[in-house]
C-alpha positions as CSV (number, residue, x, y, z in Angstrom):
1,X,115.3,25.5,85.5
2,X,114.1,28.9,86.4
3,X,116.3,31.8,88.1
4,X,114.2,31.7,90.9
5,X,114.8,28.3,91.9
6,X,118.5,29.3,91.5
7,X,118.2,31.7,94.4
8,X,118.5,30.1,97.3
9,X,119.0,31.6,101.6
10,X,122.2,31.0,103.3
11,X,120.4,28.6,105.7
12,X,119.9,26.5,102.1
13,X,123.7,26.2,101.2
14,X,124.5,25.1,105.1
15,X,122.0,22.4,105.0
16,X,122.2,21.2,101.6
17,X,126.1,21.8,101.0
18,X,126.5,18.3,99.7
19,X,123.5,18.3,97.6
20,X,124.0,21.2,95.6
21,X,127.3,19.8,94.7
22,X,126.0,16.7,93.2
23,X,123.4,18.9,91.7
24,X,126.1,20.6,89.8
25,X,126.8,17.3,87.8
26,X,122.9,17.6,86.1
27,X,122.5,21.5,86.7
28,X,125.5,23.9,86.0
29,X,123.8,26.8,86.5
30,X,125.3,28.8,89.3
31,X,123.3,29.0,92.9
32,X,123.2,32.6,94.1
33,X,123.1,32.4,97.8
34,X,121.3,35.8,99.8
35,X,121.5,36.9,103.5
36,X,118.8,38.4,104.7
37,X,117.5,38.6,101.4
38,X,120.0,40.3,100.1
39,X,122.2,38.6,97.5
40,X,125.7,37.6,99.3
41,X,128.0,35.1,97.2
42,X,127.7,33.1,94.4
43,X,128.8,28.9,94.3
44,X,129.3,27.5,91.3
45,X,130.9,24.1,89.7
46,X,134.7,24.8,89.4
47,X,134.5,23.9,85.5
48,X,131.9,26.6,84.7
49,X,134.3,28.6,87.0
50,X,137.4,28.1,85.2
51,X,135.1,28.2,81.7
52,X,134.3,32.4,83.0
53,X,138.1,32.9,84.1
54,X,139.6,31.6,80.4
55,X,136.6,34.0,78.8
56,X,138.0,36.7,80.9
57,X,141.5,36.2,79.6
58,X,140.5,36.1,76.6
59,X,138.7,39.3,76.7
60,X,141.4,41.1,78.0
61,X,143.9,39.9,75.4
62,X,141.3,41.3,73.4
63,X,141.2,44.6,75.2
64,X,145.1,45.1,75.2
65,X,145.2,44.4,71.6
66,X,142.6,47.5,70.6
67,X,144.4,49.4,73.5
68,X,147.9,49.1,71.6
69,X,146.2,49.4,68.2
70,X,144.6,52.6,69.3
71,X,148.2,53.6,70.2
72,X,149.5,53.0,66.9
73,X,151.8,50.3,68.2
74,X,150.8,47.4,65.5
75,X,153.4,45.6,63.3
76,X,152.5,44.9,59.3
77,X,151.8,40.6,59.5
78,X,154.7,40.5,56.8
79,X,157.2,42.4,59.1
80,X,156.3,40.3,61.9
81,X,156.4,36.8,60.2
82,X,159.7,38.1,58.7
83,X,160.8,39.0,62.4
84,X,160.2,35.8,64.0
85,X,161.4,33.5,61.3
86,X,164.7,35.5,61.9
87,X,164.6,34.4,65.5
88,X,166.9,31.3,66.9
């Protein structure tokens, strides 16, 4: 399915609200919804959704982790593993 057929008016989503939901079983492609042809929101399936917020966790994990390496605040893997197999 195209982009454009993915971009749909407001008056779309009111009067298709059920039908783009079963749609999403088929088609997880997200549905950008515009406002006087602007684009306004975008609805998509709650798995993709929670799919993009466990990407963006992981990216930030990522992001901290070159943030405190640039810092110089790393631990040698040896001194680490040595550390936690001192722990209770």
């Amino acid at each position: 399915m195209s982009l454009s057929s993915q971009i749909k008016p407001i008056s779309y989503l009111k009067s298709h609200a059920a039908e783009i939901v079963k749609d999403f079983a088929t088609n997880p492609e997200p549905l950008i919804i515009t406002q006087n042809g602007e684009a306004k929101m975008v609805v998509m399936a709650i798995a993709e959704y929670e799919r993009q917020q466990e990407t963006f966790a992981l990216l930030k994990l990522v992001s901290m982790g070159k943030k405190e390496s640039a810092q110089g605040r790393v631990t040698d893997v040896d001194a680490f593993f040595d550390e936690m197999d001192q722990q209770p």
